[in-house]
MOPAC internal coordinates of N, CA, C and O (Angstrom, degrees):
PM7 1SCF
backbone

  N    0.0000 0     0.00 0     0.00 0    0    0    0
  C    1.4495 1     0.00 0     0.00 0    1    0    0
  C    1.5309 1   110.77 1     0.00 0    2    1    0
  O    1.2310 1   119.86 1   132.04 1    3    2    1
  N    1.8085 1   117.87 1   -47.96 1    3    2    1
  C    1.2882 1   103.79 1  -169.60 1    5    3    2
  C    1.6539 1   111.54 1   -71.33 1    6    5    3
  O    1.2310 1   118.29 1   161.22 1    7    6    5
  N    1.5696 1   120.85 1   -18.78 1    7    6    5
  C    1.2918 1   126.90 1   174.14 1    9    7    6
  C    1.7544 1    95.46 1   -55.26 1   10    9    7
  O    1.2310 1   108.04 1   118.04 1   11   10    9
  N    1.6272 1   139.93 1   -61.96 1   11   10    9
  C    1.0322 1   125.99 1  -144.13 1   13   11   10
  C    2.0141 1   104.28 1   -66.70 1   14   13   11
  O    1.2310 1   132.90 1   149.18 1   15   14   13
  N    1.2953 1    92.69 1   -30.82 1   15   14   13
  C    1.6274 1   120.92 1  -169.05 1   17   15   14
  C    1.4872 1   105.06 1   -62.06 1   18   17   15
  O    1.2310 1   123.02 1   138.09 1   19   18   17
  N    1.0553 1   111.82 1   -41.91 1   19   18   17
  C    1.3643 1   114.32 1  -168.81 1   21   19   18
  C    1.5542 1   114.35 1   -78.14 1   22   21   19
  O    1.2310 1   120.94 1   162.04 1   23   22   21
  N    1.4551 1   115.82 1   -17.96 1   23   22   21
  C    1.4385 1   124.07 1   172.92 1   25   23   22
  C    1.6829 1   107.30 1   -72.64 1   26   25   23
  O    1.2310 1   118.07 1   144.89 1   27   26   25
  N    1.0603 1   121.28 1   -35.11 1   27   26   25
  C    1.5574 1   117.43 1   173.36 1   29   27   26
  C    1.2736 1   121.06 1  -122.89 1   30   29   27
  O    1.2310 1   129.75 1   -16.05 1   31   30   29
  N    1.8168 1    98.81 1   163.95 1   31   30   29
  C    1.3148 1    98.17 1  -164.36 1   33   31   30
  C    1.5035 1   119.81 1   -81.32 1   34   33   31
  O    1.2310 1   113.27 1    -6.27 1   35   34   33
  N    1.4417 1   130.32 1   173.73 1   35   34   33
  C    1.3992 1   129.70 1  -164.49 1   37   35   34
  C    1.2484 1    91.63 1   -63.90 1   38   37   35
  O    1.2310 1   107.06 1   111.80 1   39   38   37
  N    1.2489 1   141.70 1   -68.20 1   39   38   37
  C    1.5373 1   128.12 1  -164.72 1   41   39   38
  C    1.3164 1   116.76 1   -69.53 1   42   41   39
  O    1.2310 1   115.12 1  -162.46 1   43   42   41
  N    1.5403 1   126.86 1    17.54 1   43   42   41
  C    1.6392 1   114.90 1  -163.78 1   45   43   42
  C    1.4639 1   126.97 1   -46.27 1   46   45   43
  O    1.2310 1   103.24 1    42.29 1   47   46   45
  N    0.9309 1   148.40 1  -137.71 1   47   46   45
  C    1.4277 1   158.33 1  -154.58 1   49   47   46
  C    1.4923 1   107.27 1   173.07 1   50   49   47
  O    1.2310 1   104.21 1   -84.45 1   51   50   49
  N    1.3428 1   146.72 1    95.55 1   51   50   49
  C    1.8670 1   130.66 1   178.83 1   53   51   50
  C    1.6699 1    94.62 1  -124.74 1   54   53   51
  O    1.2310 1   127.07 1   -58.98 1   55   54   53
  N    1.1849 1   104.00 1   121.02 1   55   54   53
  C    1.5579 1   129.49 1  -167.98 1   57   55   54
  C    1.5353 1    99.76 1   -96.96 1   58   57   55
  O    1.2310 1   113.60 1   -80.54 1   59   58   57
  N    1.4839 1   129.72 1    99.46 1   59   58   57
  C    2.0049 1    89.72 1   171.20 1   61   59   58
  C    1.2158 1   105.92 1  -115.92 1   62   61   59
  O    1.2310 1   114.72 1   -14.28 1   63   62   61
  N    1.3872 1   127.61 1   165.72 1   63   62   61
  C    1.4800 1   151.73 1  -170.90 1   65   63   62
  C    1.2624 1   100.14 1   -53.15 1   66   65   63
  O    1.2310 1   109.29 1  -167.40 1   67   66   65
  N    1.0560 1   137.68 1    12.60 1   67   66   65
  C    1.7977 1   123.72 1   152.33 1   69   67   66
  C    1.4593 1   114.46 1  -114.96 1   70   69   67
  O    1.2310 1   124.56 1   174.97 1   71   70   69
  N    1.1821 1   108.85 1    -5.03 1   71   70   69
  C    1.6710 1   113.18 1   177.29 1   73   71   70
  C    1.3567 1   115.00 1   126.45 1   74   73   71
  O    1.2310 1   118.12 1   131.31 1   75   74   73
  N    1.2709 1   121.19 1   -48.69 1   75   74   73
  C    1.7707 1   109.80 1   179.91 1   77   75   74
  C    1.5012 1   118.89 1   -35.32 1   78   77   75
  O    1.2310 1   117.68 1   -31.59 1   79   78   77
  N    1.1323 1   122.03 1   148.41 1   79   78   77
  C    1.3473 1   145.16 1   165.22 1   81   79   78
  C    1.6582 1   120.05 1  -112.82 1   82   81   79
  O    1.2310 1   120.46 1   -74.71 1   83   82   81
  N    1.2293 1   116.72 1   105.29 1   83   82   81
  C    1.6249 1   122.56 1   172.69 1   85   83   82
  C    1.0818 1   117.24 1  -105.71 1   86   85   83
  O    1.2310 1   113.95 1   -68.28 1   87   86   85
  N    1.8531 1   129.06 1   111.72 1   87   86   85
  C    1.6453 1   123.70 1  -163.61 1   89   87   86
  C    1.5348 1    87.23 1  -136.28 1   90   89   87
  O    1.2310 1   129.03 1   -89.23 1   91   90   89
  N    1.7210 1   100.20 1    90.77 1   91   90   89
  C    1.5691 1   108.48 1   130.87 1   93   91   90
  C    1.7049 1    77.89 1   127.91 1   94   93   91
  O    1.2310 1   121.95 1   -34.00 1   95   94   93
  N    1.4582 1   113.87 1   146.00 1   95   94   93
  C    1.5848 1   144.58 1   143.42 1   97   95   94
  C    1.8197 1   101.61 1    22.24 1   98   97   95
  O    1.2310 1   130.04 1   103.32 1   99   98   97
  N    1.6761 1    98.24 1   -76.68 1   99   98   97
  C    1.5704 1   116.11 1  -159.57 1  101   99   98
  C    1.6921 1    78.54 1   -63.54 1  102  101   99
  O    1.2310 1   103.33 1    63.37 1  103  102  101
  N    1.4773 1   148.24 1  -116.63 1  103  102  101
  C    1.0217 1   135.66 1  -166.22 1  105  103  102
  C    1.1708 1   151.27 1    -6.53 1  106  105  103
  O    1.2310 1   132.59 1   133.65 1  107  106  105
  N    1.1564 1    93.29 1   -46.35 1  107  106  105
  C    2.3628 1   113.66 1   161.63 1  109  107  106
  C    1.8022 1    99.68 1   -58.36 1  110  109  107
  O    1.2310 1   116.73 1   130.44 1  111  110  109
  N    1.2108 1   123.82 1   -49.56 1  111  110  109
  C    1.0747 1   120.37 1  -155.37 1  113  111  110
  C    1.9038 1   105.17 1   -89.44 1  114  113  111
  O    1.2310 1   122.27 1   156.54 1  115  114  113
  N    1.1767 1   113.26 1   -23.46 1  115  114  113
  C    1.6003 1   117.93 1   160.95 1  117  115  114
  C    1.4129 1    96.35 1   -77.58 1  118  117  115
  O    1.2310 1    96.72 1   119.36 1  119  118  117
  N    1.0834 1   158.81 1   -60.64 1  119  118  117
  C    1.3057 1   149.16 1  -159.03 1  121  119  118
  C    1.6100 1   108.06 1   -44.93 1  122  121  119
  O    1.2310 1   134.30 1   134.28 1  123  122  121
  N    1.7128 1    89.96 1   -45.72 1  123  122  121
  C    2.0269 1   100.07 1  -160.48 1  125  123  122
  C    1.1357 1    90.59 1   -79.27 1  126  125  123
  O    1.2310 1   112.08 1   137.90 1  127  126  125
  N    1.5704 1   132.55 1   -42.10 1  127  126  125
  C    1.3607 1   131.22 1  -175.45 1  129  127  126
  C    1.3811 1   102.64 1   -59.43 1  130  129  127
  O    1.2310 1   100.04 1   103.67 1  131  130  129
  N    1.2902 1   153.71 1   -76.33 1  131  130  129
  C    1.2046 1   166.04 1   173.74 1  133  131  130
  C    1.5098 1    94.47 1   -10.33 1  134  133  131
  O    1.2310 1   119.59 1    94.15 1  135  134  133
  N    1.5358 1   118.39 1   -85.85 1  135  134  133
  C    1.0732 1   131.00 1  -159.20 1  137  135  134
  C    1.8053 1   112.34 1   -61.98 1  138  137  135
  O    1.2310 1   125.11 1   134.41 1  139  138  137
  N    1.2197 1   107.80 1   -45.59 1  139  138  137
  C    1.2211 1   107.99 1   173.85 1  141  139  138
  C    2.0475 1   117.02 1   -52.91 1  142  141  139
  O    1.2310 1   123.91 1   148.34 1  143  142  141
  N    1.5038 1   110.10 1   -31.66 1  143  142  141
  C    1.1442 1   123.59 1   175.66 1  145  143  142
  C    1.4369 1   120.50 1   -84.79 1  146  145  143
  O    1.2310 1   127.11 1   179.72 1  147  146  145
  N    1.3615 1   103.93 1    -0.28 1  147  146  145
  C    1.9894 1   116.18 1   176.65 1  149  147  146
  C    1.6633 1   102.92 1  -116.00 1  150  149  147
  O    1.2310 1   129.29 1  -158.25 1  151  150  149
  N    1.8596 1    99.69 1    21.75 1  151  150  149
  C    1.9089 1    99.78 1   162.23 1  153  151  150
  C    1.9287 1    93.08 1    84.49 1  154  153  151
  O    1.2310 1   116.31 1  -172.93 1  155  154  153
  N    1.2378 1   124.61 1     7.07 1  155  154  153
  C    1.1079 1   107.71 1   173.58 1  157  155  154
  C    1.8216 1   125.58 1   -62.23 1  158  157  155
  O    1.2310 1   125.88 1   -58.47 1  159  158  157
  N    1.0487 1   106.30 1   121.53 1  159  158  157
  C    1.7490 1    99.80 1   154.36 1  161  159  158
  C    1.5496 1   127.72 1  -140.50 1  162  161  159
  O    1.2310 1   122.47 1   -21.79 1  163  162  161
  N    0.9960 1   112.88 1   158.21 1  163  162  161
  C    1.3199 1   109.18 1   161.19 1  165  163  162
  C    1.7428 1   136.53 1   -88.88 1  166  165  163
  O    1.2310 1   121.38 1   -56.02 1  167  166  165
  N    1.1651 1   114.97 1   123.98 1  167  166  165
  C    1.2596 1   121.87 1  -155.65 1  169  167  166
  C    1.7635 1    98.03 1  -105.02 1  170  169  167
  O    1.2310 1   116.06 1   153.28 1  171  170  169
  N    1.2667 1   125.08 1   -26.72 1  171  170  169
  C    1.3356 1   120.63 1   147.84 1  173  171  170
  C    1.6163 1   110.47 1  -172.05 1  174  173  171
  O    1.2310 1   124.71 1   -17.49 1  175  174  173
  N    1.4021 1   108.57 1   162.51 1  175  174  173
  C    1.3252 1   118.05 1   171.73 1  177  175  174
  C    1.1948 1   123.22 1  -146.78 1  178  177  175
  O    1.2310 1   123.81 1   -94.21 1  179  178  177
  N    1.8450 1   110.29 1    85.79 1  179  178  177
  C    1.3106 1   124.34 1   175.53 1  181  179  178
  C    1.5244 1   129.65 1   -68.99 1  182  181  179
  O    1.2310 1   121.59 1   -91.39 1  183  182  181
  N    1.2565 1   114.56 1    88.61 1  183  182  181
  C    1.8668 1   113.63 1  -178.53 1  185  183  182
  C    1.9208 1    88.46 1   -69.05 1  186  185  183
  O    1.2310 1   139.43 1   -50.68 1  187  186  185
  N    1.2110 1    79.92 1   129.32 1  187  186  185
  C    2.0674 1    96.65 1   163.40 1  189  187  186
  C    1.5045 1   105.27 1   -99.42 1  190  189  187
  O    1.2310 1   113.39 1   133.07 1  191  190  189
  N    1.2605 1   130.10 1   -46.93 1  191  190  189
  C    1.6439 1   125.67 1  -153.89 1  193  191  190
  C    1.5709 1    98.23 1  -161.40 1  194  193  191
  O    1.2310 1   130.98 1   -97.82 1  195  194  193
  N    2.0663 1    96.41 1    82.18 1  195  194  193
  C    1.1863 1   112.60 1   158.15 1  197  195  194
  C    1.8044 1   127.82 1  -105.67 1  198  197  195
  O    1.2310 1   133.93 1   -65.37 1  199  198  197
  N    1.8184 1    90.68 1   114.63 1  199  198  197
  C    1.7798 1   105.53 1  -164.60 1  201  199  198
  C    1.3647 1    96.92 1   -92.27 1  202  201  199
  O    1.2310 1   112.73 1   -33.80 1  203  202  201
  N    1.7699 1   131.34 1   146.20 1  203  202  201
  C    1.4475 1   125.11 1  -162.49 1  205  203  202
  C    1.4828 1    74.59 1  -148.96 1  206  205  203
  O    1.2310 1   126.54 1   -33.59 1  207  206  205
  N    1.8348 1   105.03 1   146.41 1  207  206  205
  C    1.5500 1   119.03 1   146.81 1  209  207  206
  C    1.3520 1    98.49 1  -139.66 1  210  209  207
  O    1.2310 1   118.42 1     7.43 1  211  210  209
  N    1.3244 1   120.62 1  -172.57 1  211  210  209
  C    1.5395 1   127.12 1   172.56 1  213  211  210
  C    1.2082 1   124.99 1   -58.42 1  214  213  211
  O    1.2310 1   116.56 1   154.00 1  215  214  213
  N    1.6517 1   124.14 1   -26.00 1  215  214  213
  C    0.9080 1   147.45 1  -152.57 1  217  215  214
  C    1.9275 1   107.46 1  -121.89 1  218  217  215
  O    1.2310 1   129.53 1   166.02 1  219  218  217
  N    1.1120 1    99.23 1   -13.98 1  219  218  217
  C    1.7705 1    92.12 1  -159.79 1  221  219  218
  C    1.3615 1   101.77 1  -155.05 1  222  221  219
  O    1.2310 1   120.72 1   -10.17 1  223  222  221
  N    1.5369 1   116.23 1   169.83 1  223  222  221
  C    1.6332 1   114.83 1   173.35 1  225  223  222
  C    1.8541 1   100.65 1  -152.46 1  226  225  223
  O    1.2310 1   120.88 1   -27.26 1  227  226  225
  N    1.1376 1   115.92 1   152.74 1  227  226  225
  C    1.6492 1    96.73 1   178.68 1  229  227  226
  C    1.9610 1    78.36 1  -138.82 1  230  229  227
  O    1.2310 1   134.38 1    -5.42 1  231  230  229
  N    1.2761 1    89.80 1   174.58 1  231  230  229
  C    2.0663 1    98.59 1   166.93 1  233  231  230
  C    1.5603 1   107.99 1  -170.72 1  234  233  231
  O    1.2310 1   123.12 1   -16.31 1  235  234  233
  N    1.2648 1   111.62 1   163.69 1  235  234  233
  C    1.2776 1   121.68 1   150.75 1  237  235  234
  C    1.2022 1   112.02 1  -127.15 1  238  237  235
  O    1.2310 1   115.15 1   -38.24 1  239  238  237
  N    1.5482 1   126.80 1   141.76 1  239  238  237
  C    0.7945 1   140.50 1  -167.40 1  241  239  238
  C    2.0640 1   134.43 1  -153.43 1  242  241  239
  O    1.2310 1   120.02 1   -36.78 1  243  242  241
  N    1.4300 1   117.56 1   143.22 1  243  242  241
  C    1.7443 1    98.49 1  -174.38 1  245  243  242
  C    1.1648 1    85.31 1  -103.06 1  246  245  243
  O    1.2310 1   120.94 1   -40.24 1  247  246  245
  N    1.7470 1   115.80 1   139.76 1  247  246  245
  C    1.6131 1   111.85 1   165.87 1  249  247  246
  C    1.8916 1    88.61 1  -112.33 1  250  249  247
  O    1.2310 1   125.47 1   -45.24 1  251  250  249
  N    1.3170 1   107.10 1   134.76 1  251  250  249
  C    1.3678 1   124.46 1   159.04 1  253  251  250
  C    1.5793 1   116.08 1  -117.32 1  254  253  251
  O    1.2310 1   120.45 1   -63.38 1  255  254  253
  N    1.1883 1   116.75 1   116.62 1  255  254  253
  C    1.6267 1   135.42 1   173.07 1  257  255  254
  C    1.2116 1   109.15 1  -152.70 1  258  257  255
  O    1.2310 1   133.71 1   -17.25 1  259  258  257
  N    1.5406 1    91.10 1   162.75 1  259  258  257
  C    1.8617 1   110.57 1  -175.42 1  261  259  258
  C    1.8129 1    91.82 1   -97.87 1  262  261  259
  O    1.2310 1   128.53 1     6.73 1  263  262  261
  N    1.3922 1   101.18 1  -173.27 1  263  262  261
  C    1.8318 1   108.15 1  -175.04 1  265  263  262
  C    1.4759 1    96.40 1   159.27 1  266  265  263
  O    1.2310 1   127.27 1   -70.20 1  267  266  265
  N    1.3445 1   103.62 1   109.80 1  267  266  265
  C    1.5775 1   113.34 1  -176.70 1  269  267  266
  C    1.4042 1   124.58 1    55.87 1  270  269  267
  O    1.2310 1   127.25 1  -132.19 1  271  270  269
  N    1.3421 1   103.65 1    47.81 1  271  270  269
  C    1.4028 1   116.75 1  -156.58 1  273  271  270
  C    1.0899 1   141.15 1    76.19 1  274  273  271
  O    1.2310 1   123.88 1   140.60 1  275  274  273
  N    1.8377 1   110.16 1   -39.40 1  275  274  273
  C    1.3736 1   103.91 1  -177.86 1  277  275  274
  C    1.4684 1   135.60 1   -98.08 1  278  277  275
  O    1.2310 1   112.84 1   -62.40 1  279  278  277
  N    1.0988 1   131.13 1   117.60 1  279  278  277
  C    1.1609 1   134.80 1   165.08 1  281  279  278
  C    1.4267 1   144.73 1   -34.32 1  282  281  279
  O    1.2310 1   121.55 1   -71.93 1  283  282  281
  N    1.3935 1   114.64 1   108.07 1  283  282  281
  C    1.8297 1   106.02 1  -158.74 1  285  283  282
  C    1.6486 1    79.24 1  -164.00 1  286  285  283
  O    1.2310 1   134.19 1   -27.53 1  287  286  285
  N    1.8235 1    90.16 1   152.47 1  287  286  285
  C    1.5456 1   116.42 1   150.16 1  289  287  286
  C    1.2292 1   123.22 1  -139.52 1  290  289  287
  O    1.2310 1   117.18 1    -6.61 1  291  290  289
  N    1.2833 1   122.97 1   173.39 1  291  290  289
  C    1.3288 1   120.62 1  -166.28 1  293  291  290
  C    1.4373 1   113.16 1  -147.96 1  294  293  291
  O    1.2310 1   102.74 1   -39.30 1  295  294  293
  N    1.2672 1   149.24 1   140.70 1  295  294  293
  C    1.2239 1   159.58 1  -168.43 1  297  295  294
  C    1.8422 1    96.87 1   -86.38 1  298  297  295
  O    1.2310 1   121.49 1   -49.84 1  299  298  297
  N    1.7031 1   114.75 1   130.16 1  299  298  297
  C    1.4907 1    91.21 1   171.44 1  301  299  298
  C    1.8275 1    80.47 1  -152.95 1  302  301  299
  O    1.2310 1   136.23 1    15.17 1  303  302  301
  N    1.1866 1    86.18 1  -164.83 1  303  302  301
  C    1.9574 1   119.69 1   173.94 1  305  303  302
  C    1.3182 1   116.17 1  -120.39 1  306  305  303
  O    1.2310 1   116.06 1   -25.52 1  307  306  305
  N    1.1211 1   125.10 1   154.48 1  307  306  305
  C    1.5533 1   132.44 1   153.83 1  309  307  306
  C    1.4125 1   117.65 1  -131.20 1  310  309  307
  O    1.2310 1   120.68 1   -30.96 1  311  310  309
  N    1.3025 1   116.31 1   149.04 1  311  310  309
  C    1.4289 1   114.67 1  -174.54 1  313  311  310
  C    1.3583 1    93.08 1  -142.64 1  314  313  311
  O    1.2310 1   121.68 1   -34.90 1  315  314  313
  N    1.5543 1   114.39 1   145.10 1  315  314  313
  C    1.8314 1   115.76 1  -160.59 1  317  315  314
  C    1.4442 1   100.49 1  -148.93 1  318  317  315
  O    1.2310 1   124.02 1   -57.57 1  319  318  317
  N    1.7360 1   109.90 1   122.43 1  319  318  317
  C    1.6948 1    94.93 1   145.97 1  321  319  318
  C    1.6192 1   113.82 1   -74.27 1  322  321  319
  O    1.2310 1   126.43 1   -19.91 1  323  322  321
  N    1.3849 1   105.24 1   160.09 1  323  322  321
  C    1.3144 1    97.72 1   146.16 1  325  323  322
  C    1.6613 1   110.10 1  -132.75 1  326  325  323
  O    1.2310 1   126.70 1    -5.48 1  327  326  325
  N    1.8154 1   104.72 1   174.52 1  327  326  325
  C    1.5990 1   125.84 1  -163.82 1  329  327  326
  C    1.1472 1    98.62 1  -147.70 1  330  329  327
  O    1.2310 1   119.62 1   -62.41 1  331  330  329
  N    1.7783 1   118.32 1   117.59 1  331  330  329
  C    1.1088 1   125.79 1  -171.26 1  333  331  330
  C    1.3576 1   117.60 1    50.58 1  334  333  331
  O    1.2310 1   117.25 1   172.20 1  335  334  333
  N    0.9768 1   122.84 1    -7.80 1  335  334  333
  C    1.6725 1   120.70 1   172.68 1  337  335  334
  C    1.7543 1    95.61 1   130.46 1  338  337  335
  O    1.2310 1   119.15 1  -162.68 1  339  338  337
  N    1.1783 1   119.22 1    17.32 1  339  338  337
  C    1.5924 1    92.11 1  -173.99 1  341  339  338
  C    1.6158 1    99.56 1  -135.37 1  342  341  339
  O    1.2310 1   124.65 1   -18.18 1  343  342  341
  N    0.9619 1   108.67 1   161.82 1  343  342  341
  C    1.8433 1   109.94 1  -174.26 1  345  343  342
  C    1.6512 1   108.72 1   -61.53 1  346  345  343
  O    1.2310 1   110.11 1   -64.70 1  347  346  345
  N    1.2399 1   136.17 1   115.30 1  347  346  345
  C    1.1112 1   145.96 1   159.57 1  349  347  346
  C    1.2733 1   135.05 1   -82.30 1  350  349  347
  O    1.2310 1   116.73 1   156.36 1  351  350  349
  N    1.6157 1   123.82 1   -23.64 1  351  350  349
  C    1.0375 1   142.61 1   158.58 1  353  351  350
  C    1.7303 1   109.65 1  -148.48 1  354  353  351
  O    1.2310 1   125.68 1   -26.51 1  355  354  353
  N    1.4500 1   106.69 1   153.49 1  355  354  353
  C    1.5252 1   100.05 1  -169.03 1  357  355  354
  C    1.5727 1    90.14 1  -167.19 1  358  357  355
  O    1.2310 1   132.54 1   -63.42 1  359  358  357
  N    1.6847 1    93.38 1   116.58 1  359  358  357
  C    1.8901 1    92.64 1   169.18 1  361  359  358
  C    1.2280 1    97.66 1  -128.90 1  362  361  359
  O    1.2310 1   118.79 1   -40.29 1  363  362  361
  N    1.5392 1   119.91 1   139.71 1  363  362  361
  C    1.2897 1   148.27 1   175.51 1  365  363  362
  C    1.5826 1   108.64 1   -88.74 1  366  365  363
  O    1.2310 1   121.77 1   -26.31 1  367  366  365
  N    1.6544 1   114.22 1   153.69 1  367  366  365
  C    1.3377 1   114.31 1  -161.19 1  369  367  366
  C    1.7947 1   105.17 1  -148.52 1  370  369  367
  O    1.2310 1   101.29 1   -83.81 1  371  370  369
  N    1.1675 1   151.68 1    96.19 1  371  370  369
  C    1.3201 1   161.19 1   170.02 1  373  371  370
  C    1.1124 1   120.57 1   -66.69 1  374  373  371
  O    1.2310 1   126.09 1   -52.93 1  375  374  373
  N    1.5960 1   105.90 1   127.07 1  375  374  373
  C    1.4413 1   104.65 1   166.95 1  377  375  374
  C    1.6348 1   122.05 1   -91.29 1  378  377  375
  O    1.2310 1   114.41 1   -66.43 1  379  378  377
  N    1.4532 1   128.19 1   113.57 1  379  378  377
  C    1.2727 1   161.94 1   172.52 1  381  379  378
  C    1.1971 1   113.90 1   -34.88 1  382  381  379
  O    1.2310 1   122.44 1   172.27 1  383  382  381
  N    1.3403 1   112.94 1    -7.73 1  383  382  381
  C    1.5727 1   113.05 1  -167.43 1  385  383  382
  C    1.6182 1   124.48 1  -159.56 1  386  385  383
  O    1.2310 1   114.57 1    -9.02 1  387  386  385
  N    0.7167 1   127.89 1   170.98 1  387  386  385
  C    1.7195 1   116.76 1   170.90 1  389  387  386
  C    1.3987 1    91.46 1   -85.54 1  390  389  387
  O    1.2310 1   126.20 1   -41.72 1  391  390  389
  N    1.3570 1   105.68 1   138.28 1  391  390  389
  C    1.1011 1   139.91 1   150.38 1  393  391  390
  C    1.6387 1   117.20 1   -29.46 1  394  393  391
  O    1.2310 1   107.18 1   -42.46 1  395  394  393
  N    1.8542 1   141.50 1   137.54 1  395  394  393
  C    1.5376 1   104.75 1   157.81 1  397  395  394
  C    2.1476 1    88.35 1   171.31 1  398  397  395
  O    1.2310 1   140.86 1   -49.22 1  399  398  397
  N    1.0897 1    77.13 1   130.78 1  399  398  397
  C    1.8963 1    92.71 1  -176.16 1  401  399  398
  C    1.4990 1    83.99 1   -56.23 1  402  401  399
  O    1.2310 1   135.08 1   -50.76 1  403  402  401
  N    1.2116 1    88.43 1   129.24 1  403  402  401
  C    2.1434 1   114.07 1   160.13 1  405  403  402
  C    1.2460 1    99.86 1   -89.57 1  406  405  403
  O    1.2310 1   130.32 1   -38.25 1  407  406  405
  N    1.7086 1    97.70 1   141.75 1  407  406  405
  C    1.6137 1   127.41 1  -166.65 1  409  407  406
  C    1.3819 1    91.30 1  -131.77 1  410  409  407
  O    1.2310 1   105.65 1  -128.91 1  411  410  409
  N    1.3777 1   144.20 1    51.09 1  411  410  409
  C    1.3248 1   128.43 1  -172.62 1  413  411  410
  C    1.4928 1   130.25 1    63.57 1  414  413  411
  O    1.2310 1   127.33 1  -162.30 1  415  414  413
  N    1.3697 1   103.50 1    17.70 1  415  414  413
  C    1.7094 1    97.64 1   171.58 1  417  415  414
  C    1.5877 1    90.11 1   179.10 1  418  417  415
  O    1.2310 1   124.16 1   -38.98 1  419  418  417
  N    1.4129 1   109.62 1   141.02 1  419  418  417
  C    1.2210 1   140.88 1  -134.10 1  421  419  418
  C    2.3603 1    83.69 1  -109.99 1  422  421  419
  O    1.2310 1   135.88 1   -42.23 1  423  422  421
  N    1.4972 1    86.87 1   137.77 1  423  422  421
  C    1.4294 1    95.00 1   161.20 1  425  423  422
  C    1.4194 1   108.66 1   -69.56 1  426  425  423
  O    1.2310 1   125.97 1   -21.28 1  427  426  425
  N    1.6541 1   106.14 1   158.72 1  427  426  425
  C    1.5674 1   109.55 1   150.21 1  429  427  426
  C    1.2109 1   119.88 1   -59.68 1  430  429  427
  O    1.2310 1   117.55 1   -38.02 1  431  430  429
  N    1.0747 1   122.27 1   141.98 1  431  430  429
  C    1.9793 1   136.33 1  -173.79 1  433  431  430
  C    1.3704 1   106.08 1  -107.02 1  434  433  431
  O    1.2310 1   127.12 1   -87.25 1  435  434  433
  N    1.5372 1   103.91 1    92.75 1  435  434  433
  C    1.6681 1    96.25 1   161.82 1  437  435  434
  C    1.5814 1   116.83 1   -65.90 1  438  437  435
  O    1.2310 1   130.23 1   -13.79 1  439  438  437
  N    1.5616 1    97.88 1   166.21 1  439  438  437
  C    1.1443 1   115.93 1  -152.71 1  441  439  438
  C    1.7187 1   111.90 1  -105.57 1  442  441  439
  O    1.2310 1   126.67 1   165.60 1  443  442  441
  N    1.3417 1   104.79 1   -14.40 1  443  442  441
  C    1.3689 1   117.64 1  -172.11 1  445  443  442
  C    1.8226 1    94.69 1  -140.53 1  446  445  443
  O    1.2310 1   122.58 1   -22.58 1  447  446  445
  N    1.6125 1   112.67 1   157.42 1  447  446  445
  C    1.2256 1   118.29 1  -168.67 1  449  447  446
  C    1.2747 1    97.53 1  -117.57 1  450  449  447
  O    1.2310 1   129.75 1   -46.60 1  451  450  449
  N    1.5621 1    98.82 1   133.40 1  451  450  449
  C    1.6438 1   103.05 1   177.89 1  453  451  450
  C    1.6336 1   120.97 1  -100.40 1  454  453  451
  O    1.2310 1   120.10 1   180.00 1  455  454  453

């Protein structure tokens, strides 16, 4: 926990791709606690295309983990201020769909992300 804590600042902002909002230290750390205690883990987290300035961070990335048993990953983004060097605000972004080169006609679009 204090490793995740120490990357952002006490007041942060962490947005993720299903909707929650976590603003500040005490919240980040019930979130990880929570989840880690509902069988969460992470089974991997591949960043492909991480861009850094003093000021900012963007990524793409596959997160694969289990969580209440079930097993799933998902393709997403991150986009980051940073403050003094540490994440200050950070919203996460999911892709909705499988992935797949268009040939002239469009997959079905689920409606909810699994």
């Amino acid at each position: 926990m204090a490793a995740i804590l120490a990357t952002l600042t006490p007041d942060c902002v962490v947005i993720e791709s299903f909707g929650p909002i976590y603003c500040g230290h005490d919240w980040v750390a019930r979130w990880v606690s929570t989840w880690l205690a509902e069988d969460g883990h992470v089974i991997d987290w591949t960043v492909r295309d991480l861009r850094s300035s003093p000021e900012s961070e963007t990524a793409e990335w596959t997160f694969h983990y289990t969580w209440r048993g079930e097993e799933k990953s998902f393709e997403g983004a991150t986009i980051a201020t940073l403050r003094d060097g540490k994440l200050s605000n950070l919203r996460e972004y999911a892709t909705t769909a499988a992935l797949y080169n268009w040939r002239g006609e469009w997959n079905a679009f689920p409606m909810t992300v699994s």
